[in-house]
C-alpha positions, 0 to 999 in steps of 0.5 A: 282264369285269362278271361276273368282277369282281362275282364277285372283288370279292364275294369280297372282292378289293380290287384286283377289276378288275386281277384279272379283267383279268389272269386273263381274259388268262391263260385259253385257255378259257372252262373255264380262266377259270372254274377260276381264278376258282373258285380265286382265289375259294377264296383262293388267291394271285393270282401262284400262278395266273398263275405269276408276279409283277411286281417292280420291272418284270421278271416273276418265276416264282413257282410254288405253295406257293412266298413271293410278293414284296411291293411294300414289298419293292422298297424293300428291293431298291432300297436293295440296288441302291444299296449293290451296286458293280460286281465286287461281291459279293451275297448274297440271303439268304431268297431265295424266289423271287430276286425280289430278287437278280434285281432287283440283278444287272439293274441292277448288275454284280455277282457274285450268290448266292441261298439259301434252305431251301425247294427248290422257291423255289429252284427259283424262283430258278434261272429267275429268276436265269439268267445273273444269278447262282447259287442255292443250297439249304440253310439260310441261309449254309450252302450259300455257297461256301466262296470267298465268306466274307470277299468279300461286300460286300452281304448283302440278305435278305428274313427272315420277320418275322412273329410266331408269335403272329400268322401266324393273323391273316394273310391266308389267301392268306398263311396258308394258301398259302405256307410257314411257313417263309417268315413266321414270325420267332419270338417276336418276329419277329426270329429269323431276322433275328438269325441272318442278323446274327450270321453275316455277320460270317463272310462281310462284306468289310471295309466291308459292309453287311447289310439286311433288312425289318422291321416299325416296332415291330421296329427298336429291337431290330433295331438293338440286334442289329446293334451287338452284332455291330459293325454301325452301322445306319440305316433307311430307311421308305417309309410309301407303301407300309409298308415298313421297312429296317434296314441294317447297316453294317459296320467301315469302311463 
């Protein structure tokens, strides 16, 4: 355990106890242990090498190449749980992995529906979402069910809000390991975010609300979003853990 954790802290693994405890328990073997140190050590993403990752207490399926859910992003799921009503609608939008779809409809009764872009997240999501909800690939609202446009009352999306400028300044587990797709939010980061706006106006019920994460800086124009579509909006920050959620509140809510 020492040896392993030398190695990782070394390496410039900030949580390197945690780590090792973690890929000690996953390896069979002595071989297995040394090639995920190997690889852990390389950069990859510690959740690709187990397969999985904890969030908000349950274990979601994560696999390679595929967005790993942050810890700030249980503040946005959360605020999702308490805006969910039971016989509900709820869309996770940008859904990766369903981390937080699968967060929602385990707490509330509701009628779910994730999407994302990327297939193999969905892939994902399809595991991670068995018996809570149904995934779907295509690029934003595009693969809804045509039913569902008016119905939905919670759209909660975990858009890629990363400026393009500054996805070389990430962490290589990040940079190099997850798709594109899933952090860069264009020019100022709030492409995708808009996008996600402007086409809930289609799908909201009467009363609903839109959410995503942001980054601080990004709220002025994130709200200027959301009233130029008829949205009222509120943020919600949890600074323990750097998290920022912008809410979107839609005619009668």
């Amino acid at each position: 355990m020492h040896d392993v954790v030398t190695r990782l802290r070394a390496a410039g693994c900030v949580f390197a106890e945690d780590e090792a405890r973690l890929l000690i328990a996953d390896a069979a073997t002595p071989a297995r242990l040394e090639e995920l140190i190997t690889r852990r050590i390389a950069g990859e993403p510690l959740e690709h090498l187990l397969g999985w990752v904890e969030f908000l207490g349950r274990r979601m399926i994560v696999a390679p190449g595929v967005f790993v859910p942050r810890r700030r992003t249980e503040t946005l799921a959360r605020q999702a749980i308490e805006l969910a009503e039971p016989g509900g609608v709820v869309v996770d939008m940008c859904c990766g992995c369903g981390a937080v779809g699968a967060a929602v409809a385990a707490s509330v009764d509701v009628e779910l529906h994730a999407a994302d872009i990327d297939p193999v997240a969905v892939g994902c999501a399809e595991r991670n979402l068995a018996g809570l909800g149904h995934a779907h690939v295509g690029d934003l609202f595009e693969p809804l069910p045509e039913h569902l446009r008016g119905r939905v009352d919670v759209v909660v999306a975990n858009v890629p809000y990363v400026p393009t400028e500054e996805i070389a300044m990430m962490p290589p587990e990040a940079r190099d390991h997850e798709p594109k797709a899933a952090l860069d939010g264009g020019t100022d980061g709030l492409d995708v975010a808009r996008r996600v706006i402007a086409g809930a106006t289609d799908w909201l019920a009467d009363g609903g609300h839109v959410l995503f994460e942001t980054s601080v800086h990004q709220v002025p124009a994130a709200v200027e979003s959301l009233a130029r579509h008829g949205f009222g909006a509120r943020v919600v920050s949890d600074e323990d853990v750097g998290a920022t959620v912008v809410i979107g509140v839609g005619a009668d809510g």
